[in-house]
C-alpha positions in Angstrom: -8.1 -131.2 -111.8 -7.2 -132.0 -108.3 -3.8 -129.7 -108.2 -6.8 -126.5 -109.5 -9.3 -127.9 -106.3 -5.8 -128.2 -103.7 -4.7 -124.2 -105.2 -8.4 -122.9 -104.7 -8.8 -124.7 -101.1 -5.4 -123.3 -100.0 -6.3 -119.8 -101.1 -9.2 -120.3 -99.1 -6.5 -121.0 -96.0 -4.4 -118.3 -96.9 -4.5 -115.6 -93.3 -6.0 -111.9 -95.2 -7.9 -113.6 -97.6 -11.7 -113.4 -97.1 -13.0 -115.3 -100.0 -12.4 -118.4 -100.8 -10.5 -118.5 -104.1 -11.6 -114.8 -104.7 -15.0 -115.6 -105.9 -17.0 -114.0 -103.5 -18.2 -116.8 -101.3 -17.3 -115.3 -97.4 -15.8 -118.0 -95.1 -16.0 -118.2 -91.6 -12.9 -118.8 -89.5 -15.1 -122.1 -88.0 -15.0 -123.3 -91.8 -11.5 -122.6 -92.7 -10.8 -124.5 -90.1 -12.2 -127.1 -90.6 -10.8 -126.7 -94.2 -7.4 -126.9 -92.9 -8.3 -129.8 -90.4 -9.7 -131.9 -93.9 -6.4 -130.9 -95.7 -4.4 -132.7 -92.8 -6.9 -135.8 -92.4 -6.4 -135.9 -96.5 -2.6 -136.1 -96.0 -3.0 -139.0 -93.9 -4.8 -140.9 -96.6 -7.8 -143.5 -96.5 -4.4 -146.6 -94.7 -3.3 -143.4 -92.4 -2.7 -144.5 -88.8 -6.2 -144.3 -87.6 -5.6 -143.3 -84.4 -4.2 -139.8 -86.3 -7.3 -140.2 -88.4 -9.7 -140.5 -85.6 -8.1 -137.8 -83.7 -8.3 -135.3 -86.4 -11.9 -136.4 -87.2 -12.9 -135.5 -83.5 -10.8 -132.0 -83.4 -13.5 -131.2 -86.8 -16.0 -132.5 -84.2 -15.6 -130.5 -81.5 -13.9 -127.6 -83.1 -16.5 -127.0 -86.6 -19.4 -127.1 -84.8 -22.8 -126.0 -87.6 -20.4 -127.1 -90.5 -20.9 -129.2 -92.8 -17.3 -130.8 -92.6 -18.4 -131.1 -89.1 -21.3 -133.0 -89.8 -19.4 -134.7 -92.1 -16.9 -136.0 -89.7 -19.3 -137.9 -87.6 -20.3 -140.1 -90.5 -16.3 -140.2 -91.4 -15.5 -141.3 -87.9 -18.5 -144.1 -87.8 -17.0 -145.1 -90.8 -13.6 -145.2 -89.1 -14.8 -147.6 -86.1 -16.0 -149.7 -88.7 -13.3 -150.2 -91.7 -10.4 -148.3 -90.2 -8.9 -150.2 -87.3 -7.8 -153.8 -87.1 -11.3 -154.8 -85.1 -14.2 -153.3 -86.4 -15.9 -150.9 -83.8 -19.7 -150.6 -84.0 -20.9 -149.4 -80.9 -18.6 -146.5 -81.1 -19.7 -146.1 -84.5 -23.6 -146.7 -83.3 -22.6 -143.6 -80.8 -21.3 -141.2 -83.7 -24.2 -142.0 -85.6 -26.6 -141.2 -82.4 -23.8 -138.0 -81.5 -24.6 -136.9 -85.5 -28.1 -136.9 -84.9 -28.1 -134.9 -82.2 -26.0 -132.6 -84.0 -27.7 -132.1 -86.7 -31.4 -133.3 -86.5 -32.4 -132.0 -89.9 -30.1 -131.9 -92.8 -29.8 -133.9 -95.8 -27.8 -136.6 -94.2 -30.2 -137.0 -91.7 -32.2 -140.0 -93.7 -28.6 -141.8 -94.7 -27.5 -141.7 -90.9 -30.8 -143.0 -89.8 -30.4 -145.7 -92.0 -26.6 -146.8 -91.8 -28.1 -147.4 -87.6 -30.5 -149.6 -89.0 -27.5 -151.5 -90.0 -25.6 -151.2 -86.8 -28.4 -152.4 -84.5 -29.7 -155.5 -83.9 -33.0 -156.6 -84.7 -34.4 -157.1 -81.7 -33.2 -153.7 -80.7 -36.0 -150.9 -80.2 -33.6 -148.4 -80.9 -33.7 -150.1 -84.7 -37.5 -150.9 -84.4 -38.0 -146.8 -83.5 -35.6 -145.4 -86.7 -37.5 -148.0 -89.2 -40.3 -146.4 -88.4 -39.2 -143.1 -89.2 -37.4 -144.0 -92.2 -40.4 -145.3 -93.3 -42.5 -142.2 -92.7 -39.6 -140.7 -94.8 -40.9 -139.3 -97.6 -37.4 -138.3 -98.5 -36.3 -141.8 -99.3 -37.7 -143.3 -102.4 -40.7 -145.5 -102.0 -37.9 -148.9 -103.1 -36.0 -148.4 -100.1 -38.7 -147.3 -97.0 -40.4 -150.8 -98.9 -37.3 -152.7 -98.3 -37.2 -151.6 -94.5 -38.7 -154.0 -92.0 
């Protein structure tokens, strides 16, 4: 299954060809891209040198701009700062998270990103205090989790 999902992504990459695997759905040169960027950062794997990782994740960034693999890559490189390197790294993951949200203000990661800085602030921090109580104006989330928020 994952050799069929590798062919139909490189068709997708292919120069000349407009559809991605020929089944009428258009992609932008933005989102084959970023395609192509994913492919590499796959290569690498999840114990790739994460300074490779990282700088592959920021070229999506800055490169894939309205994507979703480049909303995706903030979360990937918060992620990153936290389980990737020797030390974890949370105020440069706090700042993707933040970066993300900026980003992309409303999108259906918008809840999940609010809440992994929940996580990633302190609790005295008003930063925190401020997204809790937006999460839990969230109708979005389901009524067990904006509950569980304090």
């Amino acid at each position: 299954m994952r050799k069929i999902f590798l062919a139909c992504l490189l068709l997708c990459l292919v120069p000349g060809v407009s559809y991605c695997a020929k089944i009428s759905i258009p992609i932008s040169e933005v989102e084959r891209e970023a395609l192509i960027l994913r492919v590499e950062l796959n290569r690498l794997g999840s114990t790739g040198d994460p300074f490779e990782r990282e700088a592959i994740l920021q070229k999506i960034i800055d490169r894939c701009k309205g994507t979703e693999e480049g909303e995706a890559a903030y979360w990937d490189l918060a992620d990153l700062y936290l389980d990737g390197f020797p030390e974890e790294m949370r105020k440069e993951a706090r700042e993707m998270l933040e970066l993300c949200l900026r980003a992309y203000p409303n999108t259906n990661r918008t809840s999940m990103v609010k809440c992994k800085l929940v996580d990633l602030y302190d609790n005295n921090d008003p930063r925190r205090a401020e997204l809790v109580k937006q999460l839990k104006n969230d109708k979005t989330l389901p009524n067990i989790l904006r509950a569980s928020l304090n």
